[in-house]
C-alpha positions as a Markdown table, in Angstrom:
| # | Residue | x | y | z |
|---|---|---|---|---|
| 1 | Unk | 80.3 | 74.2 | 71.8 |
| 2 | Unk | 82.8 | 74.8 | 74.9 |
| 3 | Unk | 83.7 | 77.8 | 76.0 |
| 4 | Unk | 87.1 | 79.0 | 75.3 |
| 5 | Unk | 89.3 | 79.1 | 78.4 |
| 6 | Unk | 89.7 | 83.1 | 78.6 |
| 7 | Unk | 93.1 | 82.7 | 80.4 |
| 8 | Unk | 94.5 | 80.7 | 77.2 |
| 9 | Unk | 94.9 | 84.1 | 75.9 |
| 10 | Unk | 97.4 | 85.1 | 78.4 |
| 11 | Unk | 99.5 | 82.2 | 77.8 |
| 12 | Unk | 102.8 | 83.1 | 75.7 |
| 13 | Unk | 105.2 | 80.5 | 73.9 |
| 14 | Unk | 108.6 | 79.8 | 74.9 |
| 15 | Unk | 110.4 | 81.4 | 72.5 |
| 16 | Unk | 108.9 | 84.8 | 73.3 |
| 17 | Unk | 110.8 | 84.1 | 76.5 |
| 18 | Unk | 114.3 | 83.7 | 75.0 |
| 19 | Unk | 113.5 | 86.4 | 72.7 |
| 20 | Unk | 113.1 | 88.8 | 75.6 |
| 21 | Unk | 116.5 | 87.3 | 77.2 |
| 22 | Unk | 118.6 | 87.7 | 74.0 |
| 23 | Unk | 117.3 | 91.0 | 73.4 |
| 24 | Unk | 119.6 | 92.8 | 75.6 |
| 25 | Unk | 122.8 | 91.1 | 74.3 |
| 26 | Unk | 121.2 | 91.8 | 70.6 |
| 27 | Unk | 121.2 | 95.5 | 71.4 |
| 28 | Unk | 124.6 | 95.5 | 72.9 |
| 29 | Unk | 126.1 | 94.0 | 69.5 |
| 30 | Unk | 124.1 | 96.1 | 67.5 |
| 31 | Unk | 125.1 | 99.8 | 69.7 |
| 32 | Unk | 129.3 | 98.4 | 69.7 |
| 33 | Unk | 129.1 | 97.9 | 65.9 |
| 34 | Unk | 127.8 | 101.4 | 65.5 |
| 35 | Unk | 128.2 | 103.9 | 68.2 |
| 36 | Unk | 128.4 | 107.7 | 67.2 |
| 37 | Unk | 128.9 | 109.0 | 63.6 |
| 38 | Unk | 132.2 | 110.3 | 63.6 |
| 39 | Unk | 135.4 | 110.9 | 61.3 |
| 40 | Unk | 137.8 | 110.1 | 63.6 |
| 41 | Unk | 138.4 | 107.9 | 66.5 |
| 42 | Unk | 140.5 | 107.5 | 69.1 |
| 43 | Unk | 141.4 | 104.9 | 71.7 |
| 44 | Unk | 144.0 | 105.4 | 74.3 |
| 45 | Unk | 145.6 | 103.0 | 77.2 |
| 46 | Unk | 145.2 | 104.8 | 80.2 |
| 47 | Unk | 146.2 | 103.8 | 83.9 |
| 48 | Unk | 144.4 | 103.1 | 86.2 |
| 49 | Unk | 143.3 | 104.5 | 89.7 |
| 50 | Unk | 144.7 | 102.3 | 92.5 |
| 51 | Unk | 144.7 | 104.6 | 95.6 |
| 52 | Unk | 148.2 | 105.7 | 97.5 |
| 53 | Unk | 151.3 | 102.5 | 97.0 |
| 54 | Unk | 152.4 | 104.2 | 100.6 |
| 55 | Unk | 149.2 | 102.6 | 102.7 |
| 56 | Unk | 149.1 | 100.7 | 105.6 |
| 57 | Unk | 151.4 | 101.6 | 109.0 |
| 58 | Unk | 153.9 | 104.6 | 108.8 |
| 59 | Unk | 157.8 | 103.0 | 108.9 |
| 60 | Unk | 160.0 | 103.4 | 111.5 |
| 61 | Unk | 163.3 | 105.4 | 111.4 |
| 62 | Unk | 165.7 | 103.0 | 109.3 |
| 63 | Unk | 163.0 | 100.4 | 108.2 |
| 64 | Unk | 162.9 | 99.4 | 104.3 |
| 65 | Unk | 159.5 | 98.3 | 103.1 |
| 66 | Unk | 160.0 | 96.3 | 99.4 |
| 67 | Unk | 157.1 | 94.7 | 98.4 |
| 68 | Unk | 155.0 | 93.7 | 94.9 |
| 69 | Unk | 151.7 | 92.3 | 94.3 |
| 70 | Unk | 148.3 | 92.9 | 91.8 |
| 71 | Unk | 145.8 | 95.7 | 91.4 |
| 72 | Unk | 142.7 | 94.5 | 90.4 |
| 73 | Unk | 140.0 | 96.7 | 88.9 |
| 74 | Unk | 137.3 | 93.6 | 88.4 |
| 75 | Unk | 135.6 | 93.1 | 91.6 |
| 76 | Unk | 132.2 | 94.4 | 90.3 |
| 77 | Unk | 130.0 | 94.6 | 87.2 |
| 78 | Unk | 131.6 | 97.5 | 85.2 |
| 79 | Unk | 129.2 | 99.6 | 83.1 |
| 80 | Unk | 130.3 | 100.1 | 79.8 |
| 81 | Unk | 128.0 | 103.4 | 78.5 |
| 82 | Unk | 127.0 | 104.3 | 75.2 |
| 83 | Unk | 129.0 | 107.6 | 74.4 |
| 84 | Unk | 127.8 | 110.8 | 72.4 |
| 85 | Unk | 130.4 | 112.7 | 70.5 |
| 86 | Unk | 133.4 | 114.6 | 71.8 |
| 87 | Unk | 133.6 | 112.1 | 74.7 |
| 88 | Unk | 136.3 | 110.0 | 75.8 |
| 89 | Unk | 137.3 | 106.6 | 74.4 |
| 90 | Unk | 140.1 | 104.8 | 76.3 |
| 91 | Unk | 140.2 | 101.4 | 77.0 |
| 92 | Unk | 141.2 | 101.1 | 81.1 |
| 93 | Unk | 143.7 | 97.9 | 82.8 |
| 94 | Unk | 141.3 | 95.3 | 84.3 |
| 95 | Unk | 144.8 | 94.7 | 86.4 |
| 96 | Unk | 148.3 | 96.0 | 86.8 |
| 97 | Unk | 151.4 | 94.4 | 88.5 |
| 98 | Unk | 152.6 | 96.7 | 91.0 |
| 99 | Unk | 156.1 | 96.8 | 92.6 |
| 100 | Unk | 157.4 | 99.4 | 95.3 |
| 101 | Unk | 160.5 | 100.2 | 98.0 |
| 102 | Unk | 160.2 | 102.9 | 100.5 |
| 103 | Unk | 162.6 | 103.4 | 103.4 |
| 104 | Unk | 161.8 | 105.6 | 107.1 |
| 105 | Unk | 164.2 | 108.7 | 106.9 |
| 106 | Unk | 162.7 | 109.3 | 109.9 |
| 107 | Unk | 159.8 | 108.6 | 112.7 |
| 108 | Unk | 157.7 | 110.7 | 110.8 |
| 109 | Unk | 159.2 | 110.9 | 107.4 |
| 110 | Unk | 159.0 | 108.1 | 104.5 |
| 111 | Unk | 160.7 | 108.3 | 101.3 |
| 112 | Unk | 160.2 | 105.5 | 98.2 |
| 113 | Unk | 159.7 | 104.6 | 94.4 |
| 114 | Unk | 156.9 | 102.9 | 92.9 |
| 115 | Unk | 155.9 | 101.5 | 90.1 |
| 116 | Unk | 152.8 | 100.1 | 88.1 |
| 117 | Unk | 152.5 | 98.0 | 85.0 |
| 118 | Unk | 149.9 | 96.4 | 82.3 |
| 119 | Unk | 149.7 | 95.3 | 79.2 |
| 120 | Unk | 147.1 | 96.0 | 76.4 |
| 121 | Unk | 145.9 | 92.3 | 76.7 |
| 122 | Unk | 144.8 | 92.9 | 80.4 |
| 123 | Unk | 142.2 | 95.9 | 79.2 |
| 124 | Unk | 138.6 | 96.7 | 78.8 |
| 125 | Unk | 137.4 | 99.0 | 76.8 |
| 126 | Unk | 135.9 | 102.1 | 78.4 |
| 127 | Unk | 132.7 | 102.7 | 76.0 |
| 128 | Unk | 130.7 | 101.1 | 73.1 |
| 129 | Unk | 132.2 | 101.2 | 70.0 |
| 130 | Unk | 136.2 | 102.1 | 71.1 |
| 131 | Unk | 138.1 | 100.2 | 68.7 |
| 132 | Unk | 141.0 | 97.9 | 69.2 |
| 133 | Unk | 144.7 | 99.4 | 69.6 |
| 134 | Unk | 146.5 | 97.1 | 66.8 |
| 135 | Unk | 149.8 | 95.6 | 67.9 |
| 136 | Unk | 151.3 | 96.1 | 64.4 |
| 137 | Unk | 153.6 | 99.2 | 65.7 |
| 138 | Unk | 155.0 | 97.6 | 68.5 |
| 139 | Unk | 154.2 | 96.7 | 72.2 |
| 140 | Unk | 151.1 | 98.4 | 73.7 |
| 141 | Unk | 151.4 | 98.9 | 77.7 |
| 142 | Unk | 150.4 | 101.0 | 80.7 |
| 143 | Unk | 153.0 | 101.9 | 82.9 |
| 144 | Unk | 153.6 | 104.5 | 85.6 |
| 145 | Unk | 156.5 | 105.3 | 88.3 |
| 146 | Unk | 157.6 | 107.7 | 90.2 |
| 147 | Unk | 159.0 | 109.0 | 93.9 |
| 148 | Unk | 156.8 | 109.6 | 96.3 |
| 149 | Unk | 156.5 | 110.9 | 100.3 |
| 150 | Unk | 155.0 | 110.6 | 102.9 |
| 151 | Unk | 155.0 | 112.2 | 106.6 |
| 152 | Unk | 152.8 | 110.9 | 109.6 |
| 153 | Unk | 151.9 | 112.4 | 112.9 |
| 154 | Unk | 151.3 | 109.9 | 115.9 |
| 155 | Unk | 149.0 | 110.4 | 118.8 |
| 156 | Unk | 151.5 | 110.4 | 121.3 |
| 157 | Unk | 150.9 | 107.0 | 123.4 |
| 158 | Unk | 147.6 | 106.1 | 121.5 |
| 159 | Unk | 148.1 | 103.5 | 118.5 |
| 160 | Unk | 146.9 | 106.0 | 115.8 |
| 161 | Unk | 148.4 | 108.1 | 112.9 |
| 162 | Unk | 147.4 | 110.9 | 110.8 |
| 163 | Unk | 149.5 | 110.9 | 107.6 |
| 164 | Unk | 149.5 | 113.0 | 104.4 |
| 165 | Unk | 151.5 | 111.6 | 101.3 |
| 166 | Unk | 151.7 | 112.4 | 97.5 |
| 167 | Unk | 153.4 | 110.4 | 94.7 |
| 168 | Unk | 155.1 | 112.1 | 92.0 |
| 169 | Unk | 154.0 | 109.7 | 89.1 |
| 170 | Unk | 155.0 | 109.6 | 85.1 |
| 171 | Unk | 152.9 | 107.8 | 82.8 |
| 172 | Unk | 153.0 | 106.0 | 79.5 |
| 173 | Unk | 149.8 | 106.3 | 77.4 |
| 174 | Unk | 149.6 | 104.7 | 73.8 |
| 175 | Unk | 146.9 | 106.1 | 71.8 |
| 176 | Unk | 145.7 | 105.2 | 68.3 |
| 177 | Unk | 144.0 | 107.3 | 66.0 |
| 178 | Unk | 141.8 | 106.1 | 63.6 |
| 179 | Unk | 139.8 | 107.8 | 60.3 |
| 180 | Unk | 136.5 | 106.4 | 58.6 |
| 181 | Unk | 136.9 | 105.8 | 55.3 |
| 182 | Unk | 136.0 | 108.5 | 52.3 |
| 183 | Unk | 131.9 | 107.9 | 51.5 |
| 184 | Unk | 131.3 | 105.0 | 54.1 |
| 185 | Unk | 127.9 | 106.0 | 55.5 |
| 186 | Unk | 128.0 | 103.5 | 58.7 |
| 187 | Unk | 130.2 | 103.4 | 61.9 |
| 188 | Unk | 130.8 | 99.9 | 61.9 |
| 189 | Unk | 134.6 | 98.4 | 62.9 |
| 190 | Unk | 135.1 | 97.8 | 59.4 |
| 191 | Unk | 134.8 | 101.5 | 58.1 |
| 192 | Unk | 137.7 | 102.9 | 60.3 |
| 193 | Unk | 141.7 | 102.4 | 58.8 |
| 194 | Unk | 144.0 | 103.2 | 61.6 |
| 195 | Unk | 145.8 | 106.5 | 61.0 |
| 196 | Unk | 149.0 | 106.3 | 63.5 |
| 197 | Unk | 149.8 | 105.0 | 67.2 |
| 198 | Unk | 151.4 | 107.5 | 68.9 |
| 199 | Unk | 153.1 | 107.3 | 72.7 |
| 200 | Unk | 152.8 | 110.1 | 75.0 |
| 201 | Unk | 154.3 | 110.0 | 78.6 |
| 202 | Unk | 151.7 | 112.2 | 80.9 |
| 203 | Unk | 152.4 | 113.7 | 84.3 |
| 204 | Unk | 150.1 | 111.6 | 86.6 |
| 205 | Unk | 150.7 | 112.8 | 90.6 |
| 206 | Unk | 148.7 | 112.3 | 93.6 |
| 207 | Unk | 147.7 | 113.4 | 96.8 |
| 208 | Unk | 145.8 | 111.2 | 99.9 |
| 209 | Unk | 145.2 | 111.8 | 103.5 |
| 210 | Unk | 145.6 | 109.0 | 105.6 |
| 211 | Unk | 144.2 | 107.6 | 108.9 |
| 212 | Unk | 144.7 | 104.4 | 110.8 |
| 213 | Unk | 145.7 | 102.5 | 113.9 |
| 214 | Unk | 147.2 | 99.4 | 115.4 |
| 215 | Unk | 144.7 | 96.1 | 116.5 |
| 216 | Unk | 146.7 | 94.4 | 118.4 |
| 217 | Unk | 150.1 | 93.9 | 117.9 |
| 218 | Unk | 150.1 | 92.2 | 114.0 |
| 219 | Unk | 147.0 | 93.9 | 112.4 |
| 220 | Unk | 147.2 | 97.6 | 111.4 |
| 221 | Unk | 143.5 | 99.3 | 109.5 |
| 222 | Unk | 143.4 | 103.0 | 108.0 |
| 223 | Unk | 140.9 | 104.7 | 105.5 |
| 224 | Unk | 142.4 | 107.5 | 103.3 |
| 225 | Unk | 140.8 | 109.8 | 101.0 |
| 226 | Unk | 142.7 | 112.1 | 98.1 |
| 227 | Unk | 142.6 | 112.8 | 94.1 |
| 228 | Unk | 144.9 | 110.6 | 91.5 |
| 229 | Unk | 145.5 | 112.3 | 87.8 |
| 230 | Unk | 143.4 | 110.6 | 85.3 |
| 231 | Unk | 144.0 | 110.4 | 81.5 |
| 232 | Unk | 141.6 | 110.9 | 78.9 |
| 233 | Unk | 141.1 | 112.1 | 75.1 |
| 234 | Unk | 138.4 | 113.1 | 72.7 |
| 235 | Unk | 137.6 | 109.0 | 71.4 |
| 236 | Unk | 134.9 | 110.2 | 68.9 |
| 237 | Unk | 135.7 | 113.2 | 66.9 |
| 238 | Unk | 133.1 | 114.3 | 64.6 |
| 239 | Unk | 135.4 | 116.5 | 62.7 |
| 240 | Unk | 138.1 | 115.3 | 60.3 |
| 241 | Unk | 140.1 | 118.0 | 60.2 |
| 242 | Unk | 141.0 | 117.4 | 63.8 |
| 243 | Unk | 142.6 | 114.0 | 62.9 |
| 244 | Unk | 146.6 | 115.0 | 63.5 |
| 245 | Unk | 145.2 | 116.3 | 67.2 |
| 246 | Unk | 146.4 | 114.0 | 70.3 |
| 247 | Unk | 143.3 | 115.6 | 72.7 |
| 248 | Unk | 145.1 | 114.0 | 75.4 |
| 249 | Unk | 144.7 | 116.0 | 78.9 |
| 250 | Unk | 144.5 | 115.2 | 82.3 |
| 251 | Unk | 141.9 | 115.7 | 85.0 |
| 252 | Unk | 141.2 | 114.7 | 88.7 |
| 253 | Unk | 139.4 | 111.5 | 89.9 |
| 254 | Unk | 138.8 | 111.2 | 93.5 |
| 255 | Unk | 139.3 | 108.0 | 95.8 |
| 256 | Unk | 138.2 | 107.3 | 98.9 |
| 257 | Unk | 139.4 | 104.1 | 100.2 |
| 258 | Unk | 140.2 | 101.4 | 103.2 |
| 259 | Unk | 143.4 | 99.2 | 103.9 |
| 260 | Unk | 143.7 | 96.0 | 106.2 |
| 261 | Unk | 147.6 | 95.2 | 106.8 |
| 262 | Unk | 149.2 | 92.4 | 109.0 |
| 263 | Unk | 152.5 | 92.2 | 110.0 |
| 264 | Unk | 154.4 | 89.1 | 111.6 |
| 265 | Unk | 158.3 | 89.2 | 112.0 |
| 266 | Unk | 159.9 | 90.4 | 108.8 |
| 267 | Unk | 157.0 | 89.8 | 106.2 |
| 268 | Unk | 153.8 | 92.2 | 105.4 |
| 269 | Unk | 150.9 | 91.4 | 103.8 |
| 270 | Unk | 148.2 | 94.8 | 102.2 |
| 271 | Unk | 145.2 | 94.7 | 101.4 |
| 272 | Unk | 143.2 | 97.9 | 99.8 |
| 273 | Unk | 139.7 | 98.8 | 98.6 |
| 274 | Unk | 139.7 | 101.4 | 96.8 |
| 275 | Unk | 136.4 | 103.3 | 95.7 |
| 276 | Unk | 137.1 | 106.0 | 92.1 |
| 277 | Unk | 134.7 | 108.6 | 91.5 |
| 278 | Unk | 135.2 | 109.5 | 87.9 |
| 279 | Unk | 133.5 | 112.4 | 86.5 |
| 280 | Unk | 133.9 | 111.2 | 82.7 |
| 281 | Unk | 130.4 | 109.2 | 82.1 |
| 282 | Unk | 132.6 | 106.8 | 79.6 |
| 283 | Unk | 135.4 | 106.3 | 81.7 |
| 284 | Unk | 134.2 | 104.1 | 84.8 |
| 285 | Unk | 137.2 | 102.5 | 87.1 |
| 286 | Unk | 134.5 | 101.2 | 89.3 |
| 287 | Unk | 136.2 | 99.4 | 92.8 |
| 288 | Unk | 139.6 | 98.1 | 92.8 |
| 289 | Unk | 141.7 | 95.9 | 95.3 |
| 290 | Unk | 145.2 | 96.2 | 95.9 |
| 291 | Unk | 147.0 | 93.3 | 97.4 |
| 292 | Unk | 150.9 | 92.9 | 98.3 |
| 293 | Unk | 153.4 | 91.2 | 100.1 |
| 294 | Unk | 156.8 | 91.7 | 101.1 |
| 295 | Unk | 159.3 | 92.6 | 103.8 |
| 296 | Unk | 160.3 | 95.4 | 106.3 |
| 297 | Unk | 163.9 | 95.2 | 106.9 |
């Protein structure tokens, strides 16, 4: 009789292979049907975190700056965690239009308005299981504005600024509430009947330090750091009686960030990378990238 091969053993079949690869995305499917056993939940469209609109080389006395362009909030994997109760579920813009004028009052003041917009379609949901804001009650959107300043110190001769700027931002934030029906024992989709979508404008300022210097003639870098007002709720509410409660409150997430802009004539090109550091576990920004063009008049 011949002797069994002894690494036969150690051989395993395809399908054990694809089993292994599908697992992951089985798990995933499974968790977002389920998530945490609670009566209520809620899912508000918050704004994002884009950095400072006033980036890139301080204005001259007189000079308008009007430009527009796209904040984009995809340019790495984003984690989407498995919350517990009493966390937040929000669903988060993957990418906002942007639009913005500011004018030099003087050499080393800056005065503008600003303003950012998405709608519900250009989300992503912040956590497993927060459910879908229906469009029955009318439009769902982001969108903030605001005034802002800024005011810039310059090294005398040297081609370098220090600047300091805050924007004075108002947000919209729609936010629905939904309750799991009477006796259902699972947390699945299905289970929840939406209670109400409510609208709540929140006061969303920040604050950034600036730094930065001329290459050349046409190419102007800088790196700022500062703290934007996030937005965030309680998304999975264990107790019922808590289901006429908004929860909505704001708290501090802090941005470091760098900015590349190139000037030729009349037209100006920006381009930021912006790095968020949120403290709320379910609600990851994760590195944005702010491009516009425009004029300086």
């Amino acid at each position: 009789m011949a002797a069994a091969n002894p690494s036969s053993s150690l051989i395993l079949h395809p399908s054990f292979f694809i089993l292994v690869s599908r697992a992951p995305v089985v798990l995933l499917a499974f968790a977002a049907a389920c998530g945490p056993h609670t009566a209520v939940r809620r899912t508000a469209f918050v704004p994002g975190v884009f950095g400072p609109t006033a980036a890139g080389r301080p204005l001259e006395r007189g000079e308008w700056k009007l430009s527009g362009g796209l904040d984009s909030a995809e340019l790495g994997e984003q984690i989407i965690a498995y919350p517990h109760e009493d966390e937040p579920g929000v669903a988060m813009p993957r990418a906002q239009l942007t639009g913005n004028a500011w004018v030099g009052v003087t050499r080393f003041l800056e005065v503008g308005l600003q303003f950012r917009y998405a709608p519900y379609e250009w989300s992503r949901p912040g956590a497993i299981g927060v459910l879908d804001i229906p469009g029955c009650c009318g439009p769902v959107y982001s969108f903030t504005g605001g005034t802002g300043v800024r005011t810039s110190f310059h090294f005398g001769e040297l081609p370098m600024w220090l600047s300091l700027s805050t924007e004075l931002n108002f947000s919209h934030v729609s936010q629905a509430v939904f309750v799991r029906c009477p006796g259902c024992a699972s947390d699945e989709p299905h289970n929840y009947t939406l209670d109400r979508v409510e609208d709540a404008t929140a006061f969303t300022p920040n604050l950034f330090l600036h730094f930065g210097g001329d290459v050349g003639k046409h190419v102007h870098l800088s790196v700022f750091a500062g703290v934007e007002t996030g937005v965030r709720n309680n998304g999975f509410d264990p107790d019922i009686r808590n289901r006429d409660a908004s929860t909505l409150e704001s708290y501090p997430v802090w941005v470091l960030g760098t900015g590349a802009q190139f000037r030729l004539g009349k037209i100006v090109l920006d381009a930021n990378l912006v790095l968020p550091a949120s403290e709320e576990r379910t609600i990851r920004f994760g590195p944005g990238l702010m491009l516009q063009a425009g004029l300086v008049l």
